[in-house]
C-alpha positions as CSV (number, residue, x, y, z in Angstrom):
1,X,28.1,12.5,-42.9
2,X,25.7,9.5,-43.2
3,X,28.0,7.3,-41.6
4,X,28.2,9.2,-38.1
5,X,24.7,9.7,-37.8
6,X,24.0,6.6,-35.7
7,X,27.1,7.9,-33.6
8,X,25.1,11.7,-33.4
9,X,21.9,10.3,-32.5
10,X,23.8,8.1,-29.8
11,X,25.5,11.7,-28.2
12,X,22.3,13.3,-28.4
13,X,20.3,10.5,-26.7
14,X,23.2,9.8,-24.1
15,X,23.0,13.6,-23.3
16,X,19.0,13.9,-23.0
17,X,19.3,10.6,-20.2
18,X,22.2,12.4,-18.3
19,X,20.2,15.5,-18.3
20,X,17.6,13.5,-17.0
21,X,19.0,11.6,-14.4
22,X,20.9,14.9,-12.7
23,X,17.2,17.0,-13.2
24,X,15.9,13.5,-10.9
25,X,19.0,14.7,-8.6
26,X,18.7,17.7,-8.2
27,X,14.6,17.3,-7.3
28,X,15.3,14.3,-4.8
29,X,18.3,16.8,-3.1
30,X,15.7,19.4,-3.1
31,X,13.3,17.5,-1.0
32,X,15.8,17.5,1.9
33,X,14.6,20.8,3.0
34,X,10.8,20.6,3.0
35,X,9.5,21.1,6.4
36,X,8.3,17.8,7.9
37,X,4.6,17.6,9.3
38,X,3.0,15.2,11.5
39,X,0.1,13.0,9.8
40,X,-2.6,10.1,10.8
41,X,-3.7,7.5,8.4
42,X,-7.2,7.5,7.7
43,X,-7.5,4.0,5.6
44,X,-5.2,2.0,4.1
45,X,-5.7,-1.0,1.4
46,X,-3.1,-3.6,-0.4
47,X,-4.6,-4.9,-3.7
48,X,-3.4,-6.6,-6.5
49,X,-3.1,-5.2,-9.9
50,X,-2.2,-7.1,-13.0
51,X,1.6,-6.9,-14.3
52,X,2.9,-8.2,-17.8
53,X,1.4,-11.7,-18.8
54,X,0.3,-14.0,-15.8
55,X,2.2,-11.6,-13.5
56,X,0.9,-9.0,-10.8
57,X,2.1,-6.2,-8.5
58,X,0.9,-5.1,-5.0
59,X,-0.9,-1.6,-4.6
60,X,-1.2,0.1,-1.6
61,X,-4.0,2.8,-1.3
62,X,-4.0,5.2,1.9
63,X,-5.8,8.2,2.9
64,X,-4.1,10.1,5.2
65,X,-4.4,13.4,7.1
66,X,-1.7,16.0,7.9
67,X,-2.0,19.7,9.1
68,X,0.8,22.3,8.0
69,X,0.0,25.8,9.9
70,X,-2.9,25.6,11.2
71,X,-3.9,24.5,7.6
72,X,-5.2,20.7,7.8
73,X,-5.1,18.7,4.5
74,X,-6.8,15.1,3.3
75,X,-5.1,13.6,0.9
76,X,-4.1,9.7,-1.2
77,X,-1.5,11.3,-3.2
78,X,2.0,10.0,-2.0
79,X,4.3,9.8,-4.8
């Protein structure tokens, strides 16, 4: 029984990525049928922010503006 342990924890972990990767999948798939809204940027920045060692990454920061309705949101969450 010791011996296939590696081997189980291998299945298990294998099994918790797949499940995983469909759950990202099925969310992305899911997206496809949101209603679209027209929106105006209010302010947008590009920065740097520091990576691993002497590296870096660019950051983008916007504020934008979008009504749904006759609902009108502000918002800088886009991910």
């Amino acid at each position: 029984m010791v011996d296939r342990l590696p081997m189980v924890l291998l299945a298990i972990m294998g099994g918790l990525l797949v499940f995983y990767g469909v759950k990202k999948i099925v969310d992305a798939r899911a997206t496809a049928s949101w209603p679209t809204a027209m929106g105006t940027v209010l302010a947008a920045e590009v920065s740097k922010a520091p990576g691993v060692g002497a590296t870096y990454y660019w950051v983008a920061d916007l504020v934008f503006r979008y009504t749904v309705g006759t609902a009108t949101y502000t918002s800088s969450r886009y991910w």
